[in-house]
VOGU-3710 file (C-alpha; in Angstrom, 3 decimals, decimal comma):
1> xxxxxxxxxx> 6,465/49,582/15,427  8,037/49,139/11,905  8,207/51,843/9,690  5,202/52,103/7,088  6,313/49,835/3,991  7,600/52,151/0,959  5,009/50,385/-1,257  2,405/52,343/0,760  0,731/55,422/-1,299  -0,533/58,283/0,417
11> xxxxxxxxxx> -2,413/60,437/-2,022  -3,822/64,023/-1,017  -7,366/64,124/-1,334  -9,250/66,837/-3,298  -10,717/69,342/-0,609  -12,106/72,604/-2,442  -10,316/75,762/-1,814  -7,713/73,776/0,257  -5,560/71,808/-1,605  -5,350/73,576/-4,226
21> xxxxxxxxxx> -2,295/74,468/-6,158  -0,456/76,771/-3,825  -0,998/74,912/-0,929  0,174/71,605/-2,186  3,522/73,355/-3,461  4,106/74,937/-0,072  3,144/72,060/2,234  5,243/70,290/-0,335  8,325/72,812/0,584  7,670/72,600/4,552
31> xxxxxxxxxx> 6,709/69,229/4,926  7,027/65,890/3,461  4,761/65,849/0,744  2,581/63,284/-0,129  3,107/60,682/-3,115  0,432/62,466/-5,514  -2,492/64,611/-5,602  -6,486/64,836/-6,701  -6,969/68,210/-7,600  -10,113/69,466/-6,317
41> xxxxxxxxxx> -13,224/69,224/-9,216  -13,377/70,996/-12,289  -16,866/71,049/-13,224  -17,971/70,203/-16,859  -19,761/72,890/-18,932  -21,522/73,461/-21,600  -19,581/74,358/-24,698  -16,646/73,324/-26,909  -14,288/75,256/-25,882  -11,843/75,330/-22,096
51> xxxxxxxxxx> -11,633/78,522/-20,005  -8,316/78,622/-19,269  -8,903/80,127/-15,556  -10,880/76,192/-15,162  -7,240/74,891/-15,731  -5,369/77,215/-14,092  -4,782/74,852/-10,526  -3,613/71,590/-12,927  -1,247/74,039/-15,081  2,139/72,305/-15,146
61> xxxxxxxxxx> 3,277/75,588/-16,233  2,552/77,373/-13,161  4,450/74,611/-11,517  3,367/71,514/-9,557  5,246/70,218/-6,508  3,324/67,332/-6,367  2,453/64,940/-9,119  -1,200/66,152/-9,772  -4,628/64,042/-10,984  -7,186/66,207/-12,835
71> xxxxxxxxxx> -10,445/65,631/-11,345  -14,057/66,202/-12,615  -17,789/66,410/-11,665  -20,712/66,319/-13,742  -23,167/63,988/-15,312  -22,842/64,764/-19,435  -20,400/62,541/-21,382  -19,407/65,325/-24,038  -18,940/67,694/-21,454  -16,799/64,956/-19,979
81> xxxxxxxxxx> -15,124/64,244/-23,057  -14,154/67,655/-23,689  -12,499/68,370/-20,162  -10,617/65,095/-20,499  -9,244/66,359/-24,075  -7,911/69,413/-22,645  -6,048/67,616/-19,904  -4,494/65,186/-22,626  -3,711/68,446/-24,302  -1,698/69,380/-21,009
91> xxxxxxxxxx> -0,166/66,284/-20,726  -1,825/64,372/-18,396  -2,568/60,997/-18,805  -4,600/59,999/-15,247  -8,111/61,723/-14,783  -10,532/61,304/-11,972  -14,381/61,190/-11,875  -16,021/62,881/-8,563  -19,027/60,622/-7,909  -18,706/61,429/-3,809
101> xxxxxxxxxx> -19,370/64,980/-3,159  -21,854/64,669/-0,499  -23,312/68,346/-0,740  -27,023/68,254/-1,620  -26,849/71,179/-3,814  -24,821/68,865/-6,102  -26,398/65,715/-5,227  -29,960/67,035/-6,676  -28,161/67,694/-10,040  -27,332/64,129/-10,400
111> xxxxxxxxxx> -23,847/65,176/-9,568  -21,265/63,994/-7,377  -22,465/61,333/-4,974  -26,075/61,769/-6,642  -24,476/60,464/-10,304  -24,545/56,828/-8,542  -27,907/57,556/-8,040  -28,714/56,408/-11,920  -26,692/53,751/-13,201  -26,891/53,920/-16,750
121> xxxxxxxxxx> -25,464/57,612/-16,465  -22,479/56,861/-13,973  -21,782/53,352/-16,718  -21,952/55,845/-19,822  -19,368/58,697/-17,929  -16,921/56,183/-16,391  -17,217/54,621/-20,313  -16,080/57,858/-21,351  -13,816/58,009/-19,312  -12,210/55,216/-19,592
131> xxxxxxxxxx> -12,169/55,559/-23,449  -10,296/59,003/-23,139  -7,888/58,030/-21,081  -7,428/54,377/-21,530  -5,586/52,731/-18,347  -5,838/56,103/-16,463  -9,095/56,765/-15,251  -10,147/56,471/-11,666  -13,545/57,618/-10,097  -13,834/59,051/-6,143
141> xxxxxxxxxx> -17,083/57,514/-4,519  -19,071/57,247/-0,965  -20,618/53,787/0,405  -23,726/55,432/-0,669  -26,262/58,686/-0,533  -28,941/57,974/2,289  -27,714/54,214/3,241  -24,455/52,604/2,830  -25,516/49,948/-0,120  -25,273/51,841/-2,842
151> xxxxxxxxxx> -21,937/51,382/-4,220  -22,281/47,436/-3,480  -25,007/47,411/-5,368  -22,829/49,139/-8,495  -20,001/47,180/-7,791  -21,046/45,206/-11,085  -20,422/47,934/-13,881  -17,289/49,266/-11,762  -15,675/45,901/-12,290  -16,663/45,541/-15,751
161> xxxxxxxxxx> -14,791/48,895/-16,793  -10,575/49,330/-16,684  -10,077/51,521/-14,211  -7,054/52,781/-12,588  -8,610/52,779/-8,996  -11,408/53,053/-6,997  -11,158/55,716/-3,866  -13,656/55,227/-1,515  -14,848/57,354/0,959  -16,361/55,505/4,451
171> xxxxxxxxxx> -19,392/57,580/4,666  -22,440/57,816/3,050  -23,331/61,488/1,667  -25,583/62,188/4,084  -23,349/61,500/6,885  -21,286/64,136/5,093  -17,777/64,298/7,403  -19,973/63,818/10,330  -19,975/60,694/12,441  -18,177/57,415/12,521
181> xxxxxxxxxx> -16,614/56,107/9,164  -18,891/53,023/8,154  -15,574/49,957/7,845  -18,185/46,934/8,257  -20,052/48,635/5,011  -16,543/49,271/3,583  -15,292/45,883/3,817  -17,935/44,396/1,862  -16,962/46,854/-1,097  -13,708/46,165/-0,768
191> xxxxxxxxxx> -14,126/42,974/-0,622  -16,295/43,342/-4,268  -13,576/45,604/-5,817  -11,854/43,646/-8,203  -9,871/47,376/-8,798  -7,116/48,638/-6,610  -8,780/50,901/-3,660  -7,892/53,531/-2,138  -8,754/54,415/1,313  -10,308/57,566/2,291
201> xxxxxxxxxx> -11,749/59,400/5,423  -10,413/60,266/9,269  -7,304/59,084/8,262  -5,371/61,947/10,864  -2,690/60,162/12,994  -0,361/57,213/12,326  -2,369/55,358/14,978  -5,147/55,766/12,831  -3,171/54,381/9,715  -2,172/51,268/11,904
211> xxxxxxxxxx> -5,320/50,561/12,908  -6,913/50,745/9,095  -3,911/48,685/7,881  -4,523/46,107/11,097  -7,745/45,359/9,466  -7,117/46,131/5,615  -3,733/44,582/5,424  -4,127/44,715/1,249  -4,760/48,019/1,180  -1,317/50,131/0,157
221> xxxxxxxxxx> -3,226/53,256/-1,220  -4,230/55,833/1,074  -6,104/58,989/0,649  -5,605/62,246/3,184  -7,587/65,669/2,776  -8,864/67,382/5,905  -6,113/65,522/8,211  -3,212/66,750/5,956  -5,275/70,456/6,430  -5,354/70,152/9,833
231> xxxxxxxxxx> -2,122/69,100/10,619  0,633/69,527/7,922  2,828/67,186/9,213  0,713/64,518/8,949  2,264/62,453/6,051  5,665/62,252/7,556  3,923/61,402/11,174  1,958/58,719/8,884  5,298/57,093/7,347  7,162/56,688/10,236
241> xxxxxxxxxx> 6,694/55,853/13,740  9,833/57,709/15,010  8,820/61,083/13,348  10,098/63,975/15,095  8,262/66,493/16,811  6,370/69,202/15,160  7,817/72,389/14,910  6,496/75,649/15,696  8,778/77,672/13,624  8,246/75,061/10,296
251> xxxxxxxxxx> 3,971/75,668/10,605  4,707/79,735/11,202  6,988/79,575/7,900  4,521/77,684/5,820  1,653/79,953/6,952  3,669/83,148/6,156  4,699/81,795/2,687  1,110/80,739/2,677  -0,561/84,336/2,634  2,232/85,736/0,565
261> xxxxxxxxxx> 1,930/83,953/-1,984  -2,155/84,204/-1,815  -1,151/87,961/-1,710  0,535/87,692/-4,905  -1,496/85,457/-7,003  -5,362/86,136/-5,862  -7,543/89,138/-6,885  -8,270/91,372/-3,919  -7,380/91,243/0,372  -10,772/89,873/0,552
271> xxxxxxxxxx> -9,679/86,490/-1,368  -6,823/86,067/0,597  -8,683/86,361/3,803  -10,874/84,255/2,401  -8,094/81,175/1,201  -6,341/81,883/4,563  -9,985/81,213/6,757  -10,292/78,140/4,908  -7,142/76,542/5,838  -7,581/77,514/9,341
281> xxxxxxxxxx> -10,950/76,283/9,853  -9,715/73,186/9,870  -5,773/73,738/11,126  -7,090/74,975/14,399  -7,883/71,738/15,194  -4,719/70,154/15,910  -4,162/73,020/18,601  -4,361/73,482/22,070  -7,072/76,156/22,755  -7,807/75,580/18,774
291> xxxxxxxxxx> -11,659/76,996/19,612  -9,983/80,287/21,056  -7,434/80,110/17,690  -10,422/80,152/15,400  -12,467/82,560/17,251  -9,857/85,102/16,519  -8,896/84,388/12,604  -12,289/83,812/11,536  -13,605/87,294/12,654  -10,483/89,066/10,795
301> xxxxxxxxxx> -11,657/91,748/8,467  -8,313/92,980/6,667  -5,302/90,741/5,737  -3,298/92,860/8,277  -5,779/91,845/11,055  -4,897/88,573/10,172  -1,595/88,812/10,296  -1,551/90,455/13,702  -3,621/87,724/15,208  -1,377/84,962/13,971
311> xxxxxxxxxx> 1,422/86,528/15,221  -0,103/86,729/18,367  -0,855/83,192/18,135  2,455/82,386/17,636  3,792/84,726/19,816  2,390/82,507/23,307  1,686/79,429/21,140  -0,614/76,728/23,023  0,698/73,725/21,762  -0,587/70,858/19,666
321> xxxxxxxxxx> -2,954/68,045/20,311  -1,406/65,020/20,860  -2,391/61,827/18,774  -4,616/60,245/20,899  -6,764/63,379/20,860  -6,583/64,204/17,267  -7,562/60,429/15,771  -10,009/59,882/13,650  -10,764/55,896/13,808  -11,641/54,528/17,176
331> xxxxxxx> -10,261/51,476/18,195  -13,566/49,942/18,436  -14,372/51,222/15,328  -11,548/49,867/13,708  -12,080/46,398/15,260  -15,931/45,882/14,390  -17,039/42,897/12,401
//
């Protein structure tokens, strides 16, 4: 098998109180880092005036590793307006619209997944959008809410706006990250984008990668969250076939960096515990005994618990998963028509 082709873009996905700043600049330091980022959503307010703790993750001046794409939620233009103003004022030029957060909470507020919902309200924000930042906006979608037509059916007024890209998530909300990813449903948007797409969900092993690309030879733009999470090697292990093995003492260096610097830049042990859970709740996956793994960080009560436990972990470590284990798209799955 043939290296992936350099043209290929592998983008980290926005996944919230993940991949957020600190994270992407370590795995960034440890690992090969992917191509660019989508922050995780800054929701729109009410008001004229930018907290500067909303813009804190995006800050170039706190430093960014990884080229970085502000993204948003919400459902008012002005609000919209004014959050893509104060990202021009940072110096960004690319902006991205959440309209695929598949939590109800958000979905009821016309938000995220649920802004597709109206389609006079998703045309007047991507509008905006695209106004603001002309040649740089993007929006993050699902196939749909409750059934994967949806987006088809809006296909219409996201082709008749200039957007940067279209990333599209293979689930409908209320599939949340359960279940298979829908591809029949995704081909036929695909196939109705007349915008570059992006790929999105169970993209976790390289397998995976050359299955998707078996089938969606045109797609070149790839987006990762919860596989680069669980496994931080993934986007070396996704650009080449002959990566090497994963190393025990490269994961153990990231994590220790990890809760140091969470030490240093959060407000309180009980934030850091909280940051470190996160990560774990989904890293545990891509180890041997993972359930075990979990079962022992996620009952931590003090940062120094957690530090004992890992060290345990590492101390008799059980391994990783191998690939075939770990993937995400099933051949079948991959294959359907």
């Amino acid at each position: 098998m043939a290296d992936t082709p350099i043209k290929d873009d592998f983008c980290l996905a926005p996944l919230r109180g993940v991949t957020v700043r600190t994270f992407r600049n370590l795995q960034a330091l440890w690992f090969l880092p992917p191509d660019r980022a989508v922050a995780p959503f800054i929701p729109t307010f009410a008001g004229a005036k930018v907290r500067p703790v909303l813009l804190k993750d995006i800050d170039p001046e706190m430093g960014q590793s990884v080229p970085v794409v502000p993204q948003v939620i919400g459902k008012d233009v002005g609000q919209l307006r004014t959050l893509l103003r104060a990202f021009k004022d940072m110096g960004y030029t690319c902006a991205d619209l959440n309209a695929g957060c598949p939590y109800p909470f958000i979905i009821k507020k016309s938000r995220g997944a649920g802004l597709m919902r109206d389609a006079d309200a998703f045309a007047r924000m991507l509008e905006a959008g695209c106004e603001e930042l002309p040649g740089g906006f993007s929006v993050k979608v699902r196939l749909g809410i409750d059934a994967p037509d949806l987006l088809f059916q809006r296909m219409a007024l996201i082709n008749a706006l200039p957007l940067r890209e279209v990333a599209i998530h293979a689930r409908t909300a209320r599939q949340m990250y359960e279940g298979r990813v829908l591809l029949d449903a995704f081909a036929e948007a695909l196939a109705a984008c007349r915008h570059p797409v992006v790929y999105n969900g169970d993209l976790r092993t390289r397998r995976d990668y050359l299955r998707l690309k078996a089938r969606f030879p045109g797609i070149t733009r790839w987006m990762v969250g919860r596989g680069v999470a669980i496994d931080p090697f993934l986007i070396e292990r996704l650009r080449r076939d002959d990566a090497p093995e994963r190393e025990v003492a490269r994961l153990k260096g990231f994590l220790d960096d990890y809760v140091a610097a969470n030490t240093e830049e959060l407000y309180g042990p009980a934030s850091v515990l909280g940051r470190m859970k996160e990560l774990w709740g989904y890293l545990h996956l891509s180890l041997r005994q993972g359930e075990r793994v979990w079962r022992g960080v996620r009952v931590c009560r003090t940062v120094e618990e957690y530090r004992r436990v890992v060290e345990g972990v590492f101390a008799s470590f059980p391994g990783f998963i191998e690939d075939g284990e770990l993937s995400g798209i099933e051949g079948e799955a991959a294959a359907e028509r």
